[in-house]
Biopython code that builds the backbone (N, CA, C, O; Angstrom):
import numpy as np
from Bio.PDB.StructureBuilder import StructureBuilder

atoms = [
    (1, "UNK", "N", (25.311, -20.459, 7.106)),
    (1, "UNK", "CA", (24.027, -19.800, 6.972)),
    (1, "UNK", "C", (24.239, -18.281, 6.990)),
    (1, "UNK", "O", (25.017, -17.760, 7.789)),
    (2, "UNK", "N", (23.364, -17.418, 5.880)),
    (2, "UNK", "CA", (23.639, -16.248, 6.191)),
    (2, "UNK", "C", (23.067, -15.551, 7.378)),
    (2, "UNK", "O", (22.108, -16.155, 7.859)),
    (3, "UNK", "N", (23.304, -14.750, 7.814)),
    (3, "UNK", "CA", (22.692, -14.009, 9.024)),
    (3, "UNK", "C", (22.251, -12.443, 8.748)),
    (3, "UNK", "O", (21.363, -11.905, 9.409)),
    (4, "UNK", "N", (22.989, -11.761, 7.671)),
    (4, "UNK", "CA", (22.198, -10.530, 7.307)),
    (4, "UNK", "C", (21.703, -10.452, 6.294)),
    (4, "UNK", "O", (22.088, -9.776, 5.340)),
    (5, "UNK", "N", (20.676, -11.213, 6.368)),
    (5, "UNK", "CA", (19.378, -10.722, 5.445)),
    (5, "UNK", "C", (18.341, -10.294, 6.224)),
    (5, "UNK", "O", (17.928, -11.055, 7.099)),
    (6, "UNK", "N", (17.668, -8.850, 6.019)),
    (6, "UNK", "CA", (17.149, -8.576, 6.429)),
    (6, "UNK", "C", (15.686, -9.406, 6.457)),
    (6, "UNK", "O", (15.504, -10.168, 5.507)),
    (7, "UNK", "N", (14.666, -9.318, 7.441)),
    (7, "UNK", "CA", (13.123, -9.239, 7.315)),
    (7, "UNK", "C", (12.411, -8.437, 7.045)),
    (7, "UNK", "O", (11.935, -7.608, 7.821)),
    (8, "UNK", "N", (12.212, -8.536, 5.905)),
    (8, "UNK", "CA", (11.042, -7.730, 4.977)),
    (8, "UNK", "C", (9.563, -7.956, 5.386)),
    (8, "UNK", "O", (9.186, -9.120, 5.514)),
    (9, "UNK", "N", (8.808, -7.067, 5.572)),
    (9, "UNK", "CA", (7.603, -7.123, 6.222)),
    (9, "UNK", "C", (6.460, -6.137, 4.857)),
    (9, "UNK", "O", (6.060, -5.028, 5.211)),
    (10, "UNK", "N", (6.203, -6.462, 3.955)),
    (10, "UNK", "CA", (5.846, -5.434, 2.983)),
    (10, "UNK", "C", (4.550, -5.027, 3.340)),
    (10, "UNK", "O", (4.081, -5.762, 4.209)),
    (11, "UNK", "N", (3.823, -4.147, 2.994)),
    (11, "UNK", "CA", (2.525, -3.680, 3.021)),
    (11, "UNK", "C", (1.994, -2.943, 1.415)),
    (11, "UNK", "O", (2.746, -2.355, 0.638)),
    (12, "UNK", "N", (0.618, -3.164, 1.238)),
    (12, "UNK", "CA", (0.410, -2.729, -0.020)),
    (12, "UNK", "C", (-0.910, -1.482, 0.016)),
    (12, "UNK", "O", (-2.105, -1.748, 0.137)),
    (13, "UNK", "N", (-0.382, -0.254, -0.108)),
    (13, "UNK", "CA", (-2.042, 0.788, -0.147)),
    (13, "UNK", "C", (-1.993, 1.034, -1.587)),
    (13, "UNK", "O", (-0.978, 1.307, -2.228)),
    (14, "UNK", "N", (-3.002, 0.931, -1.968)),
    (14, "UNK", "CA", (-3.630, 2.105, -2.908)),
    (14, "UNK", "C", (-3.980, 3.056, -3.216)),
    (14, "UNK", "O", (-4.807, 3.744, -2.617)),
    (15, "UNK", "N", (-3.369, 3.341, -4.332)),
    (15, "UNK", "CA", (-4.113, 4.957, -4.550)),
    (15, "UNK", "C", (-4.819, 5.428, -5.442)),
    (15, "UNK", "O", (-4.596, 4.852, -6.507)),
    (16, "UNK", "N", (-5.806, 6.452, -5.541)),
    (16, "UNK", "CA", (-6.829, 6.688, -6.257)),
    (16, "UNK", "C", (-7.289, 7.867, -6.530)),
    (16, "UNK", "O", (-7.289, 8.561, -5.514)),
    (17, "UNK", "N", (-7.728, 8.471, -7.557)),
    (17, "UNK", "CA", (-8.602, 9.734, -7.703)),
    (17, "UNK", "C", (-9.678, 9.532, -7.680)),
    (17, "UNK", "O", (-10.443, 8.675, -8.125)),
    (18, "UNK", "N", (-9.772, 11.066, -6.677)),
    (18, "UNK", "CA", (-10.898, 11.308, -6.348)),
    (18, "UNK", "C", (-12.267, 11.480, -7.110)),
    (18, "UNK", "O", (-13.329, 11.938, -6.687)),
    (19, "UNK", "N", (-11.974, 11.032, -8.233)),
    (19, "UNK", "CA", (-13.300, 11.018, -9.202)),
    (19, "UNK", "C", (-13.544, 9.786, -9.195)),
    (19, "UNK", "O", (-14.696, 9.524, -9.540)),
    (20, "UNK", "N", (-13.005, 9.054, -8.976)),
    (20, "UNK", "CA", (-13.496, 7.330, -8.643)),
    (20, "UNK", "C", (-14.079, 7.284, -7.759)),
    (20, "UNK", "O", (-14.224, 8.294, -7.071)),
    (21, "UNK", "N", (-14.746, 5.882, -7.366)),
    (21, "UNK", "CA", (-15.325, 5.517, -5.805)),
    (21, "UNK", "C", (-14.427, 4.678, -5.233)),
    (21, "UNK", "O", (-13.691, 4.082, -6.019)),
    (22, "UNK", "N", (-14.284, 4.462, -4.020)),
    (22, "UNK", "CA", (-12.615, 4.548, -3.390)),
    (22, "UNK", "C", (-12.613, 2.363, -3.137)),
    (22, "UNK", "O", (-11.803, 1.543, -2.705)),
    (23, "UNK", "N", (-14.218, 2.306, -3.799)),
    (23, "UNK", "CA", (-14.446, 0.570, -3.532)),
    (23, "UNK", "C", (-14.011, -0.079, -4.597)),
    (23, "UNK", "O", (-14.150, -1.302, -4.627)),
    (24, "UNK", "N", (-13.410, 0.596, -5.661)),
    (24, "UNK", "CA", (-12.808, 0.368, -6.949)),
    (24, "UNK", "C", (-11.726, -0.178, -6.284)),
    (24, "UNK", "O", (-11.466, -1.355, -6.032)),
    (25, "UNK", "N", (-10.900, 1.248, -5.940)),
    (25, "UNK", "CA", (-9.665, 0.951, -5.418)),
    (25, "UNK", "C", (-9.213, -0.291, -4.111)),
    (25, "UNK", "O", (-8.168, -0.936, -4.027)),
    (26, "UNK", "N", (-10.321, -0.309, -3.274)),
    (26, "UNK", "CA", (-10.000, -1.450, -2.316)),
    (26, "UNK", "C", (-10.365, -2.715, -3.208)),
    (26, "UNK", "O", (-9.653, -3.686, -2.956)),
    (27, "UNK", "N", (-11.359, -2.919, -4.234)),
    (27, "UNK", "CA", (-11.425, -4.284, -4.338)),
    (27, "UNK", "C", (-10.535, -4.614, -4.991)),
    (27, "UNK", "O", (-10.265, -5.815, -4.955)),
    (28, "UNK", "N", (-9.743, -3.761, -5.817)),
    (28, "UNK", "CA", (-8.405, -4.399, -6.564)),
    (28, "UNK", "C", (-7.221, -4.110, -5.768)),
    (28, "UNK", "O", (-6.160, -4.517, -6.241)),
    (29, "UNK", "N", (-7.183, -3.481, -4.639)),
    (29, "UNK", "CA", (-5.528, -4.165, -3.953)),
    (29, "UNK", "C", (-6.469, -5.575, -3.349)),
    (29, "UNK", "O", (-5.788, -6.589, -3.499)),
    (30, "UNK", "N", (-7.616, -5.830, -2.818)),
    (30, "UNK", "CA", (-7.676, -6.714, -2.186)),
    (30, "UNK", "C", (-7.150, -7.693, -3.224)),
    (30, "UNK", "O", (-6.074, -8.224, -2.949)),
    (31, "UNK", "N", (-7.751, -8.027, -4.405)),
    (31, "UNK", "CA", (-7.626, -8.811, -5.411)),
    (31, "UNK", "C", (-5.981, -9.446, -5.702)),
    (31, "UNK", "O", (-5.562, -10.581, -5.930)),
    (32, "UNK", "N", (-5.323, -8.105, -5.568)),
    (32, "UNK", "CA", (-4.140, -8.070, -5.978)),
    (32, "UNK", "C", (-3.410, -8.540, -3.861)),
    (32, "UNK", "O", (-2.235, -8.185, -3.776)),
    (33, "UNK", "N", (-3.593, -8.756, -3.394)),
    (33, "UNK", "CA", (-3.561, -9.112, -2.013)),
    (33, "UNK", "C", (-3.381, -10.349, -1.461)),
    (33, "UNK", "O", (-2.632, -10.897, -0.653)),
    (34, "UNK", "N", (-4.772, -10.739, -2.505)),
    (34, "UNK", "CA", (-5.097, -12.131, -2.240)),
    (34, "UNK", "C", (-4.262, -12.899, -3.176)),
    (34, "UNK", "O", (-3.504, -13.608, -2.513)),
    (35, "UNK", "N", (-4.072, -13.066, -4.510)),
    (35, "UNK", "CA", (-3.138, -13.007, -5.267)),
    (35, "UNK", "C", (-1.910, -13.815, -5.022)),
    (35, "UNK", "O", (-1.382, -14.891, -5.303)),
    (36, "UNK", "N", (-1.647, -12.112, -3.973)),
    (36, "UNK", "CA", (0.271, -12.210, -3.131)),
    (36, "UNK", "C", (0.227, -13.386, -2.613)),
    (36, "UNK", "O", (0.844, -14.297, -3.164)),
    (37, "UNK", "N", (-0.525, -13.617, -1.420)),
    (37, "UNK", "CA", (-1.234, -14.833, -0.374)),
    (37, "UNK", "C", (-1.341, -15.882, -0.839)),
    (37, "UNK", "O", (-0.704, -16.755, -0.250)),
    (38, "UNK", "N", (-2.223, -16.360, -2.170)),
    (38, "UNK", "CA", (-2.142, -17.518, -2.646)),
    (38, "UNK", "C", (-0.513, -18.314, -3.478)),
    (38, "UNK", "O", (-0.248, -19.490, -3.727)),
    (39, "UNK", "N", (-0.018, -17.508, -3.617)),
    (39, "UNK", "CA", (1.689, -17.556, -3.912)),
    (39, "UNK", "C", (2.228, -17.664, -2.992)),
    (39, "UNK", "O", (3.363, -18.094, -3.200)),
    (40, "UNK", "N", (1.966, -17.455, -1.764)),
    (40, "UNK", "CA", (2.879, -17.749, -0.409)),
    (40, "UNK", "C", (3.660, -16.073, 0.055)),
    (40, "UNK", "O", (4.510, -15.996, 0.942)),
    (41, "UNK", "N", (3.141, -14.806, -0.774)),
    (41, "UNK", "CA", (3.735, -13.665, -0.333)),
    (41, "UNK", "C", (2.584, -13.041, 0.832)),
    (41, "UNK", "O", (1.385, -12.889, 0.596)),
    (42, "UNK", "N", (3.086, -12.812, 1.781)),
    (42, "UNK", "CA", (2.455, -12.518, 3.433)),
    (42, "UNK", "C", (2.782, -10.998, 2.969)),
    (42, "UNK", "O", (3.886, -10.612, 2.583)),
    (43, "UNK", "N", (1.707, -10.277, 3.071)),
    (43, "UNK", "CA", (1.685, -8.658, 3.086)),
    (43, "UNK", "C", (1.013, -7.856, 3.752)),
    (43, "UNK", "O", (-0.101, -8.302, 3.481)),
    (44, "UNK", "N", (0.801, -6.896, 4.509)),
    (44, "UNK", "CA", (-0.050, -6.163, 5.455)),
    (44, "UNK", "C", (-1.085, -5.230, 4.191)),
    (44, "UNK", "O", (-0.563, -4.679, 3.222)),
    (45, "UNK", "N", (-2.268, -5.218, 4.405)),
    (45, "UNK", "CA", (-2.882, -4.771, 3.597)),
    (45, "UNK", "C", (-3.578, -3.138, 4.552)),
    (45, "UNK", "O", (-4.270, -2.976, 5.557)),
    (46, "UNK", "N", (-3.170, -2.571, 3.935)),
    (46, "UNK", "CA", (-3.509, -0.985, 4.463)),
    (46, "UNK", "C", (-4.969, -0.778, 4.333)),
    (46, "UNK", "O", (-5.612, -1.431, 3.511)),
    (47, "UNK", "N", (-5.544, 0.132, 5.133)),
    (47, "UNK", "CA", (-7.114, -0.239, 4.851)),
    (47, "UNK", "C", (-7.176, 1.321, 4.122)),
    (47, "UNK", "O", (-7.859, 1.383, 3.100)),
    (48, "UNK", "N", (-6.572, 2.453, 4.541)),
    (48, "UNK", "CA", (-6.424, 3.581, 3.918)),
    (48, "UNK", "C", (-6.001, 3.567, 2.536)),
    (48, "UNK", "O", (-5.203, 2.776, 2.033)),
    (49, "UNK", "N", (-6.723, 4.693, 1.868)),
    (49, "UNK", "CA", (-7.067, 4.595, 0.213)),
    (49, "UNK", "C", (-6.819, 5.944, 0.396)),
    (49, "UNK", "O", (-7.433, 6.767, 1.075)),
    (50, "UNK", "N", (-5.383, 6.116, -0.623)),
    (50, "UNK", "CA", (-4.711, 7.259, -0.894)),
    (50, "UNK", "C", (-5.544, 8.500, -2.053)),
    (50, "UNK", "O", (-5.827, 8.501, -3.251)),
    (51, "UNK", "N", (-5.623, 8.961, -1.504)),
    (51, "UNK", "CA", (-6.731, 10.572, -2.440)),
    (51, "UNK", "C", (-5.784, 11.766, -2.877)),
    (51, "UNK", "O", (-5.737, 12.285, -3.992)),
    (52, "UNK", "N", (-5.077, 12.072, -1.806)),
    (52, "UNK", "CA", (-4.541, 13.119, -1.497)),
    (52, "UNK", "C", (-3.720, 13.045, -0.461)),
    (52, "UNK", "O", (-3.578, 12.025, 0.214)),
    (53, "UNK", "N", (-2.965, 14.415, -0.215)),
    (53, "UNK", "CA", (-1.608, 14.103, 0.760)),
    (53, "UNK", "C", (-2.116, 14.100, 2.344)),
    (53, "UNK", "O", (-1.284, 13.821, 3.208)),
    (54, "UNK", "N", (-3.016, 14.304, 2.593)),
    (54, "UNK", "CA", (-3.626, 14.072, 3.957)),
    (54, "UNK", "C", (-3.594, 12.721, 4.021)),
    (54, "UNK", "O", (-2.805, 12.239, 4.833)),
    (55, "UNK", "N", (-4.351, 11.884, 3.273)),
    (55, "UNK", "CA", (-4.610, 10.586, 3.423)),
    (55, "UNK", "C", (-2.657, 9.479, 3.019)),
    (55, "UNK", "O", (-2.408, 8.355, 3.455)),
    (56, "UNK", "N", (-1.946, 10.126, 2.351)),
    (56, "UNK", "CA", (-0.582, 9.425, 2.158)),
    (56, "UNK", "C", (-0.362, 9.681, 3.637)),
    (56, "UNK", "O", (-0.087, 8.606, 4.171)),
    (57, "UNK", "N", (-0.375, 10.674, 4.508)),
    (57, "UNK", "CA", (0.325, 10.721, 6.056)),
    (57, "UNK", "C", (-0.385, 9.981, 6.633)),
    (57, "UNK", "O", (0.343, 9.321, 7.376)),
    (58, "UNK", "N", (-1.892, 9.537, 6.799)),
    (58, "UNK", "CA", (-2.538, 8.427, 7.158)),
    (58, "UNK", "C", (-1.940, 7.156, 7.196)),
    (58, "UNK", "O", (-1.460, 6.482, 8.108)),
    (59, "UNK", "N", (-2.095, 6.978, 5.897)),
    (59, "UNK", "CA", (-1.293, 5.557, 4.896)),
    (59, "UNK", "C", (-0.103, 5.677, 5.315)),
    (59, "UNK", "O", (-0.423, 4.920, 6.232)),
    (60, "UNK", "N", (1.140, 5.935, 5.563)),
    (60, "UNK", "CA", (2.290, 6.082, 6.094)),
    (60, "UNK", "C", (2.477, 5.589, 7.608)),
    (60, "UNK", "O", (3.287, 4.786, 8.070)),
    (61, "UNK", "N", (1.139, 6.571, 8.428)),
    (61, "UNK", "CA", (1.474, 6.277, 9.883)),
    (61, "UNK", "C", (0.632, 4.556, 10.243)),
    (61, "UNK", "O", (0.947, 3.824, 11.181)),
    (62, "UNK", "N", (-0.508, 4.250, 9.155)),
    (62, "UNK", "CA", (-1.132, 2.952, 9.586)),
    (62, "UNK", "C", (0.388, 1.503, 9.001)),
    (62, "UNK", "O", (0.635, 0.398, 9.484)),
    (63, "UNK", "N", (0.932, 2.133, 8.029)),
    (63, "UNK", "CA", (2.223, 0.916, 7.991)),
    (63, "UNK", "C", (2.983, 1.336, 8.584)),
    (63, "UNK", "O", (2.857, 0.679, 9.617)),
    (64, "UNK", "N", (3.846, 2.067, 8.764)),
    (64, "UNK", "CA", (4.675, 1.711, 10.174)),
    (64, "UNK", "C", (4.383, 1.484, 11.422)),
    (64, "UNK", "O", (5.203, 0.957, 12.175)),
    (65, "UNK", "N", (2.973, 1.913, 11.879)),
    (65, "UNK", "CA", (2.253, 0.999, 12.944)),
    (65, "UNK", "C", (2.219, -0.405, 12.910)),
    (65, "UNK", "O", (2.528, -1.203, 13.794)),
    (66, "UNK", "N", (1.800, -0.601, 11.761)),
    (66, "UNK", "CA", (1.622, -1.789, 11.312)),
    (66, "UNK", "C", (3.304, -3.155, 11.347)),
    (66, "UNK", "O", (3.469, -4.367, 11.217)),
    (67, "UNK", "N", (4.204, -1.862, 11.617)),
    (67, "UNK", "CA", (5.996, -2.743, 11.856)),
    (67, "UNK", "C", (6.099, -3.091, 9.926)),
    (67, "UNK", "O", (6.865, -4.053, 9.871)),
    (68, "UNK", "N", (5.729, -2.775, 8.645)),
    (68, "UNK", "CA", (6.095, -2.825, 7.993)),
    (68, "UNK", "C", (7.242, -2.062, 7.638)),
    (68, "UNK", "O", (7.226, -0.875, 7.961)),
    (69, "UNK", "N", (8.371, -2.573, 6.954)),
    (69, "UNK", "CA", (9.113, -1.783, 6.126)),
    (69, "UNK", "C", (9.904, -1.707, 4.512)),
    (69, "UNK", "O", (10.964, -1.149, 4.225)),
    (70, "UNK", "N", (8.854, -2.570, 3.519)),
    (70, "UNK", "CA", (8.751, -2.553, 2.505)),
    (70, "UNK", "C", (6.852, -1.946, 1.945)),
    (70, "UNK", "O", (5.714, -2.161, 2.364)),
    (71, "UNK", "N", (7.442, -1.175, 0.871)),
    (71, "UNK", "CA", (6.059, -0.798, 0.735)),
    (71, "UNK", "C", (5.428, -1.019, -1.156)),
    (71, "UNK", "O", (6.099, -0.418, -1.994)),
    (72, "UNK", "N", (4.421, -1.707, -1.578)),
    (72, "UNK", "CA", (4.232, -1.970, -2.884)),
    (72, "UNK", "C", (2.535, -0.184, -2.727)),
    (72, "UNK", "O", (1.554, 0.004, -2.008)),
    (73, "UNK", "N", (3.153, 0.507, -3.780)),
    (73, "UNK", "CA", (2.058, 1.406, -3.815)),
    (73, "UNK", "C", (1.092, 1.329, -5.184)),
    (73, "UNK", "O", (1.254, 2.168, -6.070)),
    (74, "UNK", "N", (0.329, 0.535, -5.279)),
    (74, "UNK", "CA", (-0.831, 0.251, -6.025)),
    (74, "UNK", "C", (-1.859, 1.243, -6.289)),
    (74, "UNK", "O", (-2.669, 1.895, -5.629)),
    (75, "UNK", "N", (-1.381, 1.057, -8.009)),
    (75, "UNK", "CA", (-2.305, 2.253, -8.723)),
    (75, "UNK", "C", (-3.666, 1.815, -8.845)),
    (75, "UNK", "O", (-3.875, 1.346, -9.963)),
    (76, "UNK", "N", (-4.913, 1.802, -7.897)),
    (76, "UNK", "CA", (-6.458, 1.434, -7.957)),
    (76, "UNK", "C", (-7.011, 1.815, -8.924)),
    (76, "UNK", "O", (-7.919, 1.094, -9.337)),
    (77, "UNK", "N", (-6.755, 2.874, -9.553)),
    (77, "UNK", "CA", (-7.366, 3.353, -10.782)),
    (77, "UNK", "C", (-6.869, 4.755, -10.761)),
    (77, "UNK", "O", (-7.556, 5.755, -10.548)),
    (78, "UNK", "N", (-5.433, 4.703, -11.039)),
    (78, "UNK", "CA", (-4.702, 5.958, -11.658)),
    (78, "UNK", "C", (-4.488, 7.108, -10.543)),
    (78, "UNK", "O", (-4.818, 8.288, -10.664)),
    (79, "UNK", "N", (-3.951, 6.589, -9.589)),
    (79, "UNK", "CA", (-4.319, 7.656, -8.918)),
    (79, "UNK", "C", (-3.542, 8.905, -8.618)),
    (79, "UNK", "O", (-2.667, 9.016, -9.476)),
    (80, "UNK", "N", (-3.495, 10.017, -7.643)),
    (80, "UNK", "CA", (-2.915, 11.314, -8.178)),
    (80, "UNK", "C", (-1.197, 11.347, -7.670)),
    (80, "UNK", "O", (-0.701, 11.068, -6.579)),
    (81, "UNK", "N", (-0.587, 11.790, -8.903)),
    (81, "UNK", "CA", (1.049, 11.614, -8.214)),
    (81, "UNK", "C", (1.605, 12.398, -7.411)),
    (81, "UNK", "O", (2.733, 12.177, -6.971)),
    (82, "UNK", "N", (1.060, 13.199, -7.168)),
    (82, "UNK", "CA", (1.938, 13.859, -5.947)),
    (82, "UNK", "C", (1.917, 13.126, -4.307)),
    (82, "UNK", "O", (2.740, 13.339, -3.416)),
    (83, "UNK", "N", (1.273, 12.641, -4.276)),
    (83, "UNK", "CA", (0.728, 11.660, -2.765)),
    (83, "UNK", "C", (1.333, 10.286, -3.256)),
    (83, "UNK", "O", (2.204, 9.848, -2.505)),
    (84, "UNK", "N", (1.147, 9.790, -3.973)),
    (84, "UNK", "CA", (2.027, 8.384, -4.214)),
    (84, "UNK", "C", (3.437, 8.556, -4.349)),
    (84, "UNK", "O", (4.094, 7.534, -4.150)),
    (85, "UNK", "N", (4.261, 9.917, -4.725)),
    (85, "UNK", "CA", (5.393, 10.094, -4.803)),
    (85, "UNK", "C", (5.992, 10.688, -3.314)),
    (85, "UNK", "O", (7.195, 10.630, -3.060)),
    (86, "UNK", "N", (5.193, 11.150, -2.555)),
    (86, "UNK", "CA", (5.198, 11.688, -1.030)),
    (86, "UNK", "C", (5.176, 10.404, -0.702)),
    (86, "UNK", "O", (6.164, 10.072, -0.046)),
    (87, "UNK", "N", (4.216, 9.345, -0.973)),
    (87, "UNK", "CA", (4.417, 7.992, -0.027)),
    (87, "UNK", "C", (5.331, 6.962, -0.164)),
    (87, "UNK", "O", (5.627, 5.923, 0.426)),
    (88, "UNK", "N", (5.693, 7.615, -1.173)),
    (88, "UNK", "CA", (7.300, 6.249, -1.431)),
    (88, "UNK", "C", (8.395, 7.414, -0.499)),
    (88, "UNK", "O", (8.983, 6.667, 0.283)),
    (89, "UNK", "N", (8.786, 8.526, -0.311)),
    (89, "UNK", "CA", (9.513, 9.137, 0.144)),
    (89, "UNK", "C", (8.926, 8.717, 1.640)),
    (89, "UNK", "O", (9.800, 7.913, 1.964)),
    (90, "UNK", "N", (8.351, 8.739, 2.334)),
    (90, "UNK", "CA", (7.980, 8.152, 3.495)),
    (90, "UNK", "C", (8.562, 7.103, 3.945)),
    (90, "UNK", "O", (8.193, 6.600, 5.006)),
]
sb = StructureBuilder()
sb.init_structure("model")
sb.init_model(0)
sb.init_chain("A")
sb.init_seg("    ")
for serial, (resi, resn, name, xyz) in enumerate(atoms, 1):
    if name == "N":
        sb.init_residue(resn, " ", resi, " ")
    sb.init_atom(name, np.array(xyz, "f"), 0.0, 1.0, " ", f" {name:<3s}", serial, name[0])
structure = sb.get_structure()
């Protein structure tokens, strides 16, 4: 049996511009969530909705609270790259 494979714990936020309404963006990670779940993939779903780089340090500190350490960053409706590229460096 192997013994180092790690445990992957993934979590999925979204991100979005701020010219959208941010219920866009939650109902399609939920969608995309539920999805994972009905396939048998277990994922922590972030409740923070990425805008800007204030909200990626949010989103950052609620998954590693959360003990995740894989992260899927979901485009809700296009959202702005400098904060989704800050949150994969996280």
């Amino acid at each position: 049996m192997l013994k180092n494979i790690p445990k992957v714990r993934p979590a999925i936020v979204a991100v979005s511009r701020d010219c959208f309404v941010k219920s866009l963006a939650e109902k399609r990670r939920r969608a995309v969530a539920e999805a994972c779940r009905r396939n048998g993939t277990e994922l922590y779903e972030a409740q923070t909705i990425v805008e800007n780089e204030a909200d990626m340090l949010r989103a950052a500190d609620e998954v590693k609270r959360a003990g995740c350490n894989a992260l899927v960053v979901f485009l809700g409706n296009f959202g702005p790259e400098t904060p989704e590229t800050q949150l994969a460096q996280h």
